[in-house]
N, C-alpha and C positions, 0 to 999 in steps of 0.2 A: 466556636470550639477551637482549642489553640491542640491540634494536631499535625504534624511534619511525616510524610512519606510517602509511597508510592503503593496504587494499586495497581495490579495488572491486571486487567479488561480483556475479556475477550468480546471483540466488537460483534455485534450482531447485523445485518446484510438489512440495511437501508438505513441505518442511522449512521449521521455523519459525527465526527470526534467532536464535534462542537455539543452536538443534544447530549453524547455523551458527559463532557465534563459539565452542562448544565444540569443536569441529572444527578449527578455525585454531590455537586454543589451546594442544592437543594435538601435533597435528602440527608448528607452528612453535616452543615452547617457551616462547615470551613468554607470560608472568604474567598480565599485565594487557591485557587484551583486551576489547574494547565493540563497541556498535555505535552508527551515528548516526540511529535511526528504524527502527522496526520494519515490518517487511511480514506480513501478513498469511497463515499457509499457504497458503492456495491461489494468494496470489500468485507472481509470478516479475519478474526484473529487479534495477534497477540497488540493493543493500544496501552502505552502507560499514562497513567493520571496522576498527576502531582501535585499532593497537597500540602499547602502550610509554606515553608521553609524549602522545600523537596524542589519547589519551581526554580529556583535560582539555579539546579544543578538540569534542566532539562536539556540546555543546549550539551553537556556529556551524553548526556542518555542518546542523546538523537546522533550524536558520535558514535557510539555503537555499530557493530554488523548487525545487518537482519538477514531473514531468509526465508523465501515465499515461495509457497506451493501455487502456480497457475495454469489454467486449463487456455493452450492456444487453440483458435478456430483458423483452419487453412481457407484461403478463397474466397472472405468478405474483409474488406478496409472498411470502415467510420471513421466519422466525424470524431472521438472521441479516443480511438484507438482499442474504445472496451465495447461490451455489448448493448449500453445503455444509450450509444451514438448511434445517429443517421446512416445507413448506405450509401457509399459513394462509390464504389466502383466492386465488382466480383473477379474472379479470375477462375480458370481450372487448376486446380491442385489432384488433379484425378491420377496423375504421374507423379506425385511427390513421394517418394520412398524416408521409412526412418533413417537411414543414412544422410540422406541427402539433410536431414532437419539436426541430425547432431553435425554435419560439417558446418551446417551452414551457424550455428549457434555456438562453434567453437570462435568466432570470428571476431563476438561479442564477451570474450572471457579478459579479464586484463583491465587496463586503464583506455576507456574507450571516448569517443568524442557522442554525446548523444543531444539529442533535440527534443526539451520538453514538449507533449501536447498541447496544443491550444486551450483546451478544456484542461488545465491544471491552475493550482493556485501559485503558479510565479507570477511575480509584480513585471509590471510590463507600464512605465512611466506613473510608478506609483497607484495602478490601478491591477486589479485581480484577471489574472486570462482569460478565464474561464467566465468571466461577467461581462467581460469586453467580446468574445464570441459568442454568447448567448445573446447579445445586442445584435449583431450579425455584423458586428466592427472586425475588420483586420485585427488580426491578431500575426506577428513575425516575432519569433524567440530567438535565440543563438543559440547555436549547439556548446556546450558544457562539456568539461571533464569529468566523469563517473566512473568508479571502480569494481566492477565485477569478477569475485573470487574465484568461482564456479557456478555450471550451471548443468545438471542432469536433466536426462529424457527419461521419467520416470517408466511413462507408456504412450504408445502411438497406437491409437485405433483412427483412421483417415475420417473426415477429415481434420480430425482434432488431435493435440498432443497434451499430456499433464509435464511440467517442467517443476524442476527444484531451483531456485534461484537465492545465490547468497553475494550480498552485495553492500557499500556503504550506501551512507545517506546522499539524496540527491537521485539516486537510479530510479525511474519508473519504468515498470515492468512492463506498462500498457504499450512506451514507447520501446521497448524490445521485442514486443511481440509484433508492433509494425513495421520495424526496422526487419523483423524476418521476413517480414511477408512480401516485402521488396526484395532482400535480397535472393529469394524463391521463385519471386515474378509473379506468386498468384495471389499477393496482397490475403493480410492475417489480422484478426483483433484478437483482444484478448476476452476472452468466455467466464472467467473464474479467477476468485485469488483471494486469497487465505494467509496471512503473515504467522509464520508460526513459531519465530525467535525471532529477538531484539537483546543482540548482548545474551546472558545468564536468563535472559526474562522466555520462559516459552508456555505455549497456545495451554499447553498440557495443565497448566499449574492456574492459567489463567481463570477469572470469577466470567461466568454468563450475566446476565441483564438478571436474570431467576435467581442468580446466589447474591447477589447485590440486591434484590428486592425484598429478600429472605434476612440478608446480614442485616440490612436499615429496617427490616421490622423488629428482628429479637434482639437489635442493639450490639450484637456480636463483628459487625463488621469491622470496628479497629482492628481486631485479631488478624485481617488478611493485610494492613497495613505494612508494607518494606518499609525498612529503615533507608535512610539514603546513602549510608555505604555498601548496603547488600549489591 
């Protein structure tokens, strides 16, 4: 099927962007299928899928600002930096004040130097990070430039906080929420994260797993197709 554009996906919490554009792939017939920025499993929200023609402009798309609602946990580090990792060390957070979490996260606003997780997909001698620590291989990244817009405390009930986060591409959130949890001292992962704009694209407007299984049965689903200027 010779179709060009972009659907906007809202990802659903265990499937990775990969089964997702297998899924599209399958179901809709188009060849050439991508995506523009991966999410994380355990995340959820706004993933675009690029079909046809639409893949060649994916590296723009992933140029784009986004902007993630995550839930941080005070007082537990992982392996991972998210909740899906090992315990490696605890701390008290039982003195941590909202204050102290918006000072300490104004710190991380601006062009900052950050160090992806182990468990992430950068290439590390042409090989995936995140396969070379799941081997129980060293894994050593370099800290990177990333650019963080803002970032709001939406709410703090201890030991956890919900944060707004608007950022380019490149920022991992996982690795913000551990970077706080040092600069706090009682070591943080992150609990929750939801992407809920990419550029003009948001969570709101976004198809569930249900409206995509609904579109590819009654054959309606070109209709949520974006054009590649949208």
């Amino acid at each position: 099927m010779d179709i060009s554009g972009i659907l906007n996906v809202d990802n659903e919490p265990g499937a990775t962007s990969f089964q997702v554009v297998s899924f599209v792939r399958k179901r809709s017939g188009v060849r050439r299928v991508g995506h523009a920025g991966t999410l994380d499993p355990a995340a959820t929200g706004v993933l675009l899928v690029c079909l046809g023609q639409a893949s060649r402009i994916s590296e723009y798309l992933m140029d784009l600002p986004k902007t993630y609602r995550g839930t941080i946990t005070l007082g537990t580090t992982t392996t991972t930096y998210d909740a899906e990792g090992a315990v490696v060390a605890t701390g008290d957070a039982s003195g941590v004040t909202e204050a102290m979490v918006r000072e300490a996260l104004n710190a991380f606003v601006g062009e900052i130097s950050q160090t992806p997780p182990a468990y992430s997909a950068v290439k590390v001698d042409g090989q995936r990070a995140y396969r070379m620590a799941r081997k129980g291989q060293p894994v050593t990244l370099k800290a990177r430039p990333v650019r963080v817009y803002r970032i709001e405390v939406l709410r703090f009930e201890p030991p956890a906080g919900e944060v707004e986060v608007e950022c380019a591409k490149g920022t991992y959130i996982r690795s913000l929420a551990n970077d706080l949890g040092q600069a706090l001292g009682c070591g943080a992962h992150l609990s929750a994260l939801r992407r809920t704009h990419v550029g003009p694209f948001t969570v709101e407007d976004a198809l569930t797993r249900d409206d995509l299984e609904k579109a590819f049965g009654d054959g309606t689903w070109t209709e949520s197709v974006l054009p590649m200027d949208y």
